[in-house]
N, C-alpha and C positions, 0 to 999 in steps of 0.2 A: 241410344242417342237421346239426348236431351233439346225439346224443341221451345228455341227464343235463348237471347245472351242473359238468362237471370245468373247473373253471375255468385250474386249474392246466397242462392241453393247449397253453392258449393261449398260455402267456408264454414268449417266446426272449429268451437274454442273448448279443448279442454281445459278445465283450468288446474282438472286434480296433477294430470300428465306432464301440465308446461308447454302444451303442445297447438300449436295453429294449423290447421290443411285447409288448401285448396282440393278439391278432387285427390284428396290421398296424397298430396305432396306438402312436404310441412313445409310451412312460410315461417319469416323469422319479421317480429314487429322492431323497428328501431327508429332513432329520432333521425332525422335527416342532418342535423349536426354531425351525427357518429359517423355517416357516408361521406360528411364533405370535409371530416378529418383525412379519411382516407384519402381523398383526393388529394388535399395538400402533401399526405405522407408521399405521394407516386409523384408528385412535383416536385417536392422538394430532393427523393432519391434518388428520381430516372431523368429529371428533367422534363420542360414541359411539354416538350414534342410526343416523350416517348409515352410520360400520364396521358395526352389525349388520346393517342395509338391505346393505350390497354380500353381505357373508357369506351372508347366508344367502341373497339371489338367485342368489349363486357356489354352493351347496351344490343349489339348488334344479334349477339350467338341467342341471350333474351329474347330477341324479336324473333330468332329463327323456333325457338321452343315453343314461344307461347300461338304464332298462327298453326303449327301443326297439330299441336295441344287442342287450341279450339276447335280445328276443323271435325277433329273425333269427338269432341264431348257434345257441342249444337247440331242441330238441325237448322242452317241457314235458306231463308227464302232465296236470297240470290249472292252471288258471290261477291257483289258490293255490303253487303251485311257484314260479310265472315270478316272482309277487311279492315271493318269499320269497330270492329268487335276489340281489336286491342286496343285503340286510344280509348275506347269506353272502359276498358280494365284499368288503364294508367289513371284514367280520373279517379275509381272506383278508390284507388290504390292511394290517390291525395298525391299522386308525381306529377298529375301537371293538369290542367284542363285543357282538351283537344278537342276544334272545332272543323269540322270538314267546309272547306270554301269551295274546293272545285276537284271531280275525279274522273279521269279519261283511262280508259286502258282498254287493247287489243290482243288480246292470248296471243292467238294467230300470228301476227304481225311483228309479237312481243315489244310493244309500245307502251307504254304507262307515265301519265302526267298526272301530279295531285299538289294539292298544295292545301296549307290545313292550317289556320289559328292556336298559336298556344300560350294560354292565361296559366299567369300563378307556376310558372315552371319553378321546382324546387334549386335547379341549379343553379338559374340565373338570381332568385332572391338569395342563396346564402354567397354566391360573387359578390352581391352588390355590396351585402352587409360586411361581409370581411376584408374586400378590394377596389369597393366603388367600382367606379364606372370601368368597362373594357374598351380594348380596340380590336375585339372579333369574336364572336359567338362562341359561351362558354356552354351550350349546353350537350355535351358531348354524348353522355350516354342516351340521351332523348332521341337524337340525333341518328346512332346506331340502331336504337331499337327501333324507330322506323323502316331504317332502310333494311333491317334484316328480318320484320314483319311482311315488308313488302317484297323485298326476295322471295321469299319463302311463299307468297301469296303467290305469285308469278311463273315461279320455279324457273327463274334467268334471276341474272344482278340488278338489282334495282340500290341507286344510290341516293341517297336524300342530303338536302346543303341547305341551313339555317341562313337567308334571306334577314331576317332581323332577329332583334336579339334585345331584349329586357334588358340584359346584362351589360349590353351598351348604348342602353337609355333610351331606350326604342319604348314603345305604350305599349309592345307587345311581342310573342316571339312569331315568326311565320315559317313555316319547313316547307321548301320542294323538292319534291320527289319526279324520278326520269329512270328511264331506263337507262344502263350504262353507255351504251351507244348516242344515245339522245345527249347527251352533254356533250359530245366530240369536243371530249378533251380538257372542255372546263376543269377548274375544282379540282385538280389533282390533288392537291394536298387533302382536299377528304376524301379521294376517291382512293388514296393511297393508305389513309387510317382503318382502311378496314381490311386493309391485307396484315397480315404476319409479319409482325418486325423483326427482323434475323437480330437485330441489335439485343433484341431481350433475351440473352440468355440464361439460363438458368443459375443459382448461386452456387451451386457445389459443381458447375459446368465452367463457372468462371473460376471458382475456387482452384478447381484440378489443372486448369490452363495457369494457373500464376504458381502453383506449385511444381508444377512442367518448367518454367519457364525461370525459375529461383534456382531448380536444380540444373538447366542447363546453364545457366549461369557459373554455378558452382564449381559442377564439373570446369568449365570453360574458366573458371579463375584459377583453379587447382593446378589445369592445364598450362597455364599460360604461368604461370609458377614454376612445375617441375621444366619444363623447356627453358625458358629463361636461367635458371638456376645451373641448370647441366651445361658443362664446360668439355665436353667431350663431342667434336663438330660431326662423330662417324654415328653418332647415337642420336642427333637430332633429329635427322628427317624420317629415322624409322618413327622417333617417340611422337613427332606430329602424325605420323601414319595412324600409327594405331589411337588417337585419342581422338580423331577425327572421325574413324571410322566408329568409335565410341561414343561420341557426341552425339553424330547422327544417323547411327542403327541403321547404317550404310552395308550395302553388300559389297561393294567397291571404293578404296580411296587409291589415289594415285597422286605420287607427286613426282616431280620434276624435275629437274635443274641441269639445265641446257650451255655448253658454251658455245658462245656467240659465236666465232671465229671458224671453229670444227662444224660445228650444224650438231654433234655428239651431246648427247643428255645421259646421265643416270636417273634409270627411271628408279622409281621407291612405291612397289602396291602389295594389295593383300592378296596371298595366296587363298585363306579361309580367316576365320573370324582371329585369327591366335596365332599368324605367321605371314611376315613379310618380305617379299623378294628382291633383291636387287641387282640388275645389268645396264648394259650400257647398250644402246643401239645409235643405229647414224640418223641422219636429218632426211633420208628420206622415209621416214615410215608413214604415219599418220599422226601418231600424237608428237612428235618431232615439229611435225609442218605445222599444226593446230597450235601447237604454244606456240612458234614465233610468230606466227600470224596473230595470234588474240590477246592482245594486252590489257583487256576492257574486263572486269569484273562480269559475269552471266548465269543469268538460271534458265535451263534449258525442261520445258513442260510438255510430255508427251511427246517426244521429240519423234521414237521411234528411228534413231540412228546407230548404227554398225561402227563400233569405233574400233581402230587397229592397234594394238598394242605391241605390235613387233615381235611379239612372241606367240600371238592369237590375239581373237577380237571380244568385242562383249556387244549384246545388243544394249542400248541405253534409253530407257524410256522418259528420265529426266535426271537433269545432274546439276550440283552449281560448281563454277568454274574461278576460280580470283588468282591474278596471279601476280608472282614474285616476284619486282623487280626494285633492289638496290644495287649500291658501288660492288658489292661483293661477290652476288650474283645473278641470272636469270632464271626463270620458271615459271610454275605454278602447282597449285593443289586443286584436284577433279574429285568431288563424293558422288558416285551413281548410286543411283538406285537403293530408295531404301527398304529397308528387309517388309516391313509392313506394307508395301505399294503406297504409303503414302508421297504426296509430290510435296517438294521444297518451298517453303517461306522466305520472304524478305527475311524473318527474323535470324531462318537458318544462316542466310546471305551474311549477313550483320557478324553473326556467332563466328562464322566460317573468316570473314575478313579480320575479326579480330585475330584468332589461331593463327593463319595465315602470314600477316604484320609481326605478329610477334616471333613465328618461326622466324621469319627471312632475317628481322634484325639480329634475333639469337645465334643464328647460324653463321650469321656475317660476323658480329662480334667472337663467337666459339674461335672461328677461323682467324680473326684479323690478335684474338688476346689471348691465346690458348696459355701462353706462359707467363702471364699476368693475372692471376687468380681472386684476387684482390680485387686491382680495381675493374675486373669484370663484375665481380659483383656489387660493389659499389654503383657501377652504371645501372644493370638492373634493379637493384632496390631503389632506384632514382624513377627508372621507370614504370615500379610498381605503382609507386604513391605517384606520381603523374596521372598514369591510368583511372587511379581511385577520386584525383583530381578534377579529370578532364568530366567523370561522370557526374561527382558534385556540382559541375560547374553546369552541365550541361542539363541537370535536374533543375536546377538553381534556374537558368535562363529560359525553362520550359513554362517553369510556375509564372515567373515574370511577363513571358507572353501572353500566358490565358487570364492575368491579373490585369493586365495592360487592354487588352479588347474587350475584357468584361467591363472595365471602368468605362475606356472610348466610347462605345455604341452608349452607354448610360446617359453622355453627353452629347454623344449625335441622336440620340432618340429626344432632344431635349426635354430630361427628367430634372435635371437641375443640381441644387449640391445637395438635397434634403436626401437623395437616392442615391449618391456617390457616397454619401454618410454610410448611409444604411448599407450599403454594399460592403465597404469598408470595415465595419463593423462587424458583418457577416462573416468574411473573410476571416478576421482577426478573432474576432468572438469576445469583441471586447468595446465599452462605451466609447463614442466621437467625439469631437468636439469641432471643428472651422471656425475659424476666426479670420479678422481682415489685420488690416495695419498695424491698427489701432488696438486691439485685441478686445471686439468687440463681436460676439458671438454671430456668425452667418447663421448655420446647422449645427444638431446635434443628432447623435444614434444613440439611446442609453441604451446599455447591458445591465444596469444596475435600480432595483425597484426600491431600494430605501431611503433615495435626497436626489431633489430635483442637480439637475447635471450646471441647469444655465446658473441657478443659484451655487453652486461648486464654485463655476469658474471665475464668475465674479467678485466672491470672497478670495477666490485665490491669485488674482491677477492684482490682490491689492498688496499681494505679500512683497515687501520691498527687494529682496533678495530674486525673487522669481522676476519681478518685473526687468533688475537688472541683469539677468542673464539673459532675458528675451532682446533688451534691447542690445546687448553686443554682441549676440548672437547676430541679428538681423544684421547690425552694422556691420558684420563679418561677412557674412553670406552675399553683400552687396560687393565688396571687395575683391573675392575669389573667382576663376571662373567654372571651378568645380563646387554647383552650390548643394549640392547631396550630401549632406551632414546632417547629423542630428545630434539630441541634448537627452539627458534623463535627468526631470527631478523629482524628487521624493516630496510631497506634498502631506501630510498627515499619515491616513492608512494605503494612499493611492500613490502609483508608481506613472509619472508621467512620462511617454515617451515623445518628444516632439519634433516637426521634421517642418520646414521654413518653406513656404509656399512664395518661389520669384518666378520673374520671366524680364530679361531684357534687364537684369541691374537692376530693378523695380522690385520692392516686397509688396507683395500680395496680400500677406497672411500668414497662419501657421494651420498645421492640422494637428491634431493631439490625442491618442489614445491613452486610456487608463485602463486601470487593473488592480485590484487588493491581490498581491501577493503572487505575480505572476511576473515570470521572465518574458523576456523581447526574444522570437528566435529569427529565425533568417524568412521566416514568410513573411513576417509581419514589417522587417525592413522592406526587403523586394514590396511588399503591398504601399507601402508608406510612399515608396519615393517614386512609384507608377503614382499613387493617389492624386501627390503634388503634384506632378506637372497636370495630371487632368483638371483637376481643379485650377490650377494656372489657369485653364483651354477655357472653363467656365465661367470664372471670373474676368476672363479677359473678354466674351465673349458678352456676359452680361454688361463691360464696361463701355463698349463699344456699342451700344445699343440704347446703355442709359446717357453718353455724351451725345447722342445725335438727339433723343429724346429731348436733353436737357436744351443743347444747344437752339434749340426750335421754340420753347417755353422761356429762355432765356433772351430771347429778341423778342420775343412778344412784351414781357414783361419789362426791358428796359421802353419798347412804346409807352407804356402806361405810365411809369414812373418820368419819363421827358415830356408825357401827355401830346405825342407825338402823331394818334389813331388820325385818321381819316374822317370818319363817324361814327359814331359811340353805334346806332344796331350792329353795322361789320364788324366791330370790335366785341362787341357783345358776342356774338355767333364764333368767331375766334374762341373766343375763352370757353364757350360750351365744348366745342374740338377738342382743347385743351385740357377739359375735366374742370375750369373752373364756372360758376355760376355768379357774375360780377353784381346779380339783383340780389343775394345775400351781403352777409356783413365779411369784409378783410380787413384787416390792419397789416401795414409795412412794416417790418424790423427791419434793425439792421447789428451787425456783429463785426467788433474790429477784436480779434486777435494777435497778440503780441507775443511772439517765441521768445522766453525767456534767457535762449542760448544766445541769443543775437545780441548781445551786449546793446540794450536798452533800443537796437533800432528798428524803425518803426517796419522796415520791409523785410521779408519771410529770406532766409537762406538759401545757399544751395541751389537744388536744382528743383527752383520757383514753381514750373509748369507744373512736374509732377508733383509739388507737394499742395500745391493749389486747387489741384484736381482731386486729392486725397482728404483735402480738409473742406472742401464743398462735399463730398460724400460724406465723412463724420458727421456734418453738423447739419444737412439731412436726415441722415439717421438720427440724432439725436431729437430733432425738433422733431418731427414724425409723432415721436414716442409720447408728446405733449399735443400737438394738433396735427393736422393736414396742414401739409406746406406747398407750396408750389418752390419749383425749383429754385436755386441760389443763384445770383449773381456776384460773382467773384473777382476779384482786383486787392493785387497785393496782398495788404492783409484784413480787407475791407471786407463783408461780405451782407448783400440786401436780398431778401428773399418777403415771405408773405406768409402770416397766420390768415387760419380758414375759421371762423367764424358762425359757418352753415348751423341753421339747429338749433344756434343759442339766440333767444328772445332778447330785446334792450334791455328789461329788466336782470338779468341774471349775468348780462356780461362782463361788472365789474366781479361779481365773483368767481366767476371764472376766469378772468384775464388774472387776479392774485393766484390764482391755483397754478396756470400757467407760467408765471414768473417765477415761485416755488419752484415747481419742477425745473424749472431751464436751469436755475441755481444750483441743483441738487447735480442735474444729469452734465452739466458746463464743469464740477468740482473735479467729477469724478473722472469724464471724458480728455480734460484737457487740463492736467497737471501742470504740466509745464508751460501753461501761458498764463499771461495775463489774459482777461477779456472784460468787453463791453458791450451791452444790448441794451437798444433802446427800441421802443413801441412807438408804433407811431398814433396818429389819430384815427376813430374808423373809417373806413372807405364803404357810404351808401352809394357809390354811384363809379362808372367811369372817369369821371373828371377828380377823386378825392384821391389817386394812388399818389400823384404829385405831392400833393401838400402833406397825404399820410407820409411819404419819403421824408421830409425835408424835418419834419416832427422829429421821428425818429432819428435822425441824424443830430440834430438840436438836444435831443436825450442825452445821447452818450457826449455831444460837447461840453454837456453841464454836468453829466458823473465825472469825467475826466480833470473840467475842471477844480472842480469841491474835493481834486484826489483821492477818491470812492476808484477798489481794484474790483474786480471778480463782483461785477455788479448788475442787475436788470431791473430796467424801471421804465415805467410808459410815460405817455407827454402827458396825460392828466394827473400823475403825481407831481410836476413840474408846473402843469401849466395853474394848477389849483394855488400853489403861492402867489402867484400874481406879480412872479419877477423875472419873466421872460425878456419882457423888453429890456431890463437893465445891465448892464455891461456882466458878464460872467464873470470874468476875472475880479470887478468889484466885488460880485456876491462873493467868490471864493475869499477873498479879504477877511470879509465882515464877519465870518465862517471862524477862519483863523483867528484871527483879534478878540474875538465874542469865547470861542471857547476850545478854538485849537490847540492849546496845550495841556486840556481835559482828555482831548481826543490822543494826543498821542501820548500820557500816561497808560491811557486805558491799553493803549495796542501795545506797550513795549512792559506793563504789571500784570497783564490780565485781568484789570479789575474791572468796576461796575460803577465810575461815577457818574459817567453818563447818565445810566441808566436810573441810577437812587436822585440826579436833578433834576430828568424829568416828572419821576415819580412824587418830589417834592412839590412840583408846580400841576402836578395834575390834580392833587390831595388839597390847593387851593393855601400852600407853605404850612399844613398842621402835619406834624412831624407826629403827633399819636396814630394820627389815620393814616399816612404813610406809609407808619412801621406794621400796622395791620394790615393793610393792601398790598405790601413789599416781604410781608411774612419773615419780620426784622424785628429785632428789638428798636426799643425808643434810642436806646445810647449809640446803637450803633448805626442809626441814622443822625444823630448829632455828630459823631464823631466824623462820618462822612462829608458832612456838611461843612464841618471843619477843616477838614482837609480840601474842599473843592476850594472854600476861601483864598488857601495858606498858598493852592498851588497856580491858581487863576488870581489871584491880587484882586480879587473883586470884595465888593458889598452887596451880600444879599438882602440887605433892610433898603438900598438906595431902589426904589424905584423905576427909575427909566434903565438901570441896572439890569431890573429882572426883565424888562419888557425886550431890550436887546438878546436876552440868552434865552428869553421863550423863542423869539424870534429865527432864533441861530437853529433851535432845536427843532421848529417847525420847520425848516431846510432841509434838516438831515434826515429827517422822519420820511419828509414826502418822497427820499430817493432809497 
């Protein structure tokens, strides 16, 4: 005996050997990475119920080694020492730092309460780092090795249950330990992981059950082949006899078939393994009575029943029972007992009914077609491939269930669509994509490490061919009311398979899987079109959360804009609720959208509400992408909403409101093809009382883009208000616009050319046409020759004077917007 836990006595490193011991037990050194591979491999194969069940029995059988190990190796002052000796190993060891808070135990009585501090647990740091935060204490083998230290210290059950947990963001982890009784009941589910999971069977245990179970199949298709095939109705019930009793290593089969009328059957059994009997007895015997009395399919277990067979009896310790009954006849088939004393299975059951079904129909056909050869076996090979059908089908609808509740719960756990992706993905084993309406990326899942996915799809959604099979696909799918179709298109190296995400005549979106060189099979449809409607359930569910959101920011904010508030502090503390801070800088926009399909008019098509609701989402998302926005307010094809300001100093916010106008231009091109649009900026808004006037700015914007006939345009009211011709009638300035050098302007838009641009550069250059050509990186002639041409096509005089001061004039207009 060794007296006091120096643990450290114990450990030799050979180095020539390879070798580490504890007391003559070699230890193996390894990174905790390498252990928390494993644990994901037992997650990812058994599932995580069954990974925590091995874990923590693995943590637990540890606990049981190492307190009896101690007890021989130390010499303990008292037996709170010996106990206290394994979290002292576990620190030793860098698995966790274990601190004792509080220890109660009664041999006697067999009571024991402890609870104990634990820093630095290795489990819960490499959860955190791979899976972030949990929702229920990951440290499973810690967990075990307690409670089977503390067993073993006791010698009863002592079960231990992780109170907090690092792992779910706790400062720390805490374990309590009870005797099993002492928990009356609590915590089953841990008190159950340290029992033996029957689920975990071995691999060549499972292997030799599926290879049992392929061959009884086999057999059972072979069977149900030569029966069905044979046309001879005095041969069938013997050849079910004997393949039955063949099937299931039966000592007994029996069959039947009874007329109604007489109460008479011919029975059909086995003499011995190799010969069948046939007679005929009356309706009073036992099995006579027994089959008209039981029409119900049964498995009879340990029964211990005497059954009569009219010629003698048999004791029967269990049997399954299924019986016969079509137009043609009545019965049934009985298997007792089988040769091994093993008892009967559902599966037997299952095996049995099928043989069974197939006899009776064969036998009835044998009898009803015996001289129809032909189309008897037409009828069977009809019902072969049925049978191979109904299986397809019924494999087919099994997959789709457990595809269908794995996605569901992803959505009632609300995980969102980031996790429906990645499940999705999983499934398929191949990159995601979600998109909304607009096909404007929600989620992504890549499978693919060599080009970002979102950059994919938005090179590819510009491809004019893709876009228009999206769009008549959608407009199909809203049409039909079977909307479960889908499209493939070949995109470069990738194989798109895509499946239309609706609900209610409404498109949602689309979901889209790719693949280099990979076929579509039937999981991956069944996956697709569970996926859609879940995602439907998601997005409809997020939609429904962000209309109640919006519609609550959306009365706030027409207050402001009618300047409607009560008193500006209530209104202040409102908008804090709200997420907005009204002591920072806002400006109002505002955006009028014009659907190009609508034959020039000015209100949105169709079915208004929903497309209304669909374009205040897009142009959320879109503005978003450029600042904080508070929600939209929406009307026809009007729409007013609010840039966020916060952050940016006075000085720096004309450069940033150009940055912002950029981008709306950029992301307005690409978002909304087929409209026209207008946005205008309003003034800043320092205060509660400025959203008004910020509104009315902004509105006065786009009156003045609209009017000067400026399309697909964004400009704030300081580039307006800086000319200094606010007050003046619009429609005049658009005149003087036109007159001065509108038929500059629309050579330039219907040649492509650059006069514009070479007349300002002339009047910027101060009319010297050397410096021009240097600053315009032009030659000299061909800035004369332009100059010639603005003359020839505008009828002007660039030598007159009040001439140029006019088309400087015109051109400081167009500039400012």
């Amino acid at each position: 005996m060794i007296s006091g836990p120096v643990f450290t006595d114990l450990l030799t490193v050979n180095k020539d050997e390879g070798l580490i011991r504890f007391n003559q037990n070699r230890l193996l050194l390894m990174e905790s990475e390498t252990i928390f591979q494993l644990r994901e491999e037992l997650i990812q194969n058994l599932g995580y119920d069954i990974a925590r069940n091995v874990l923590t029995r693995f943590g637990y059988r540890s606990g049981m080694k190492d307190v009896v190990a101690f007890k021989n190796l130390y010499y303990f002052e008292s037996d709170a020492d010996w106990l206290l000796a394994g979290p002292k190993m576990h620190t030793l060891e860098g698995i966790v730092h274990s601190t004792c808070e509080s220890l109660e135990y009664d041999r006697s009585r067999g009571t024991f309460h402890m609870t104990a501090i634990w820093r630095n647990s290795y489990e819960a740091e490499q959860h955190l780092q791979k899976h972030g935060r949990a929702n229920e204490p990951v440290c499973w083998s810690l967990t075990g090795y307690a409670s089977g230290y503390a067993s073993g210290f006791m010698g009863s059950q002592v079960v231990g249950i992780e109170t907090m947990c690092q792992g779910m963001g706790d400062p720390y982890c805490k374990l309590e330990l009870r005797s099993l009784e002492e928990w009356n009941g609590q915590e089953n589910r841990v008190i159950d992981d340290l029992k033996q999971n029957m689920i975990m069977k071995s691999l060549q245990t499972m292997l030799e059950e599926e290879r049992e179970r392929v061959s009884l199949l086999k057999h059972l298709n072979s069977a149900i082949i030569d029966i069905g095939m044979s046309l001879e109705s005095s041969n069938m019930p013997i050849k079910t006899v004997t393949y039955a009793q063949r099937l299931f290593n039966a000592k007994k089969v029996i069959l039947a078939i009874v007329n109604v009328q007489s109460g008479k059957a011919v029975l059909y059994e086995t003499i011995n393994r190799s010969e069948v009997a046939t007679k005929v007895f009356a309706g009073d015997s036992d099995i006579a009575a027994f089959i008209l009395k039981n029409r119900q399919p049964m498995v009879w277990e340990n029964s211990e029943k005497v059954l009569d067979l009219g010629s003698g009896s048999i004791r029967v310790r269990n049997l399954i029972y299924i019986p016969l009954d079509s137009k043609e006849l009545f019965g049934a088939i009985i298997v007792i007992n089988k040769v091994n004393g093993k008892q009967f299975t559902q599966n037997d059951q299952e095996l049995l009914t099928l043989l069974a079904t197939q006899s009776s129909i064969a036998l009835g056909n044998a009898r009803a077609y015996e001289q129809t050869n032909r189309d008897l076996k037409e009828k069977v090979d009809e019902l072969y491939r049925v049978n191979k059908l109904l299986y397809a089908e019924h494999d087919a609808l099994q997959k789709a269930t457990n595809i269908h509740s794995q996605l569901t719960s992803v959505v009632l756990e609300g995980h969102g669509l980031e996790m429906i992706a990645r499940n999705l993905g999983s499934i398929v084993n191949k990159s995601v994509i979600i998109t909304d309406q607009f096909y404007n990326i929600m989620s992504v899942y890549g499978q693919e490490d060599d080009f970002d996915l979102k950059e994919f799809w938005h090179t590819a959604v510009q491809d004019p061919t893709l876009k228009q099979e999206l769009s008549l696909f959608k407009e199909k799918q809203l049409n039909v009311d079977d909307k479960r179709a889908h499209i493939f298109y070949k995109y470069g190296h990738f194989e798109m398979f895509i499946v239309p995400v609706t609900a209610s005549k409404e498109s949602l979106g689309f979901v889209i899987t790719l693949e280099k060189n990979k076929t579509h099979n039937q999981l991956e449809s069944i996956a697709m079109e569970q996926v859609a409607t879940v995602i439907a359930l998601e997005i409809l569910k997020q939609k429904a959360a962000f209309e109640t959101e919006r519609r609550i920011k959306k009365d706030f904010l027409e207050e402001l804009l009618k300047n409607s508030h009560e008193n500006e502090d209530g209104t202040m503390t409102r908008a804090k609720e709200l997420g907005m801070d009204l002591s920072q800088l806002y400006r109002v926009f505002a955006v009028e959208l014009i659907d190009e399909d609508s034959n020039g008019q000015t209100e949105l098509q169709g079915d208004t509400v929903n497309r209304l609701g669909n374009l205040c989402q897009a142009l959320e998302r879109v503005i978003k992408q450029v600042s904080d926005s508070m929600v939209l307010i929406g009307k026809k094809n009007y729409f007013i909403g609010t840039l966020s300001l916060i952050g940016k100093s006075r000085k720096n916010t004309d450069r940033y409101l150009q940055e912002v106008i950029e981008n709306l231009e950029k992301l307005f091109k690409i978002t909304f093809p087929n409209y026209r649009w207008y946005i205008g900026i309003g003034s800043p808004c320092t205060g509660v009382a400025n959203f008004n006037s910020s509104y009315h700015d902004a509105c006065t914007t786009i009156e003045t883009i609209k009017s000067l006939r400026f399309e697909n345009k964004c400009s704030s009211y300081e580039r307006i208000a800086v000319l200094g011709l606010l007050n003046i009638n619009i429609e005049q300035l658009r005149r003087f616009v036109d007159k001065t050098i509108g038929c500059l302007l629309e050579y330039d838009q219907k040649h492509n050319s650059n006069l514009i641009f070479t007349l300002d550069l002339y009047y910027k250059n101060n009319c010297n046409v050397e410096k021009s050509a240097r600053k315009g990186f032009m030659s000299s002639s061909t800035i004369k020759y332009r100059l010639r041409r603005i003359t020839e096509i505008a009828n002007i005089d660039l030598s007159d004077q009040e001439t140029n001061l006019a088309i400087q004039l015109a051109l400081k207009i167009i500039q400012g917007l």
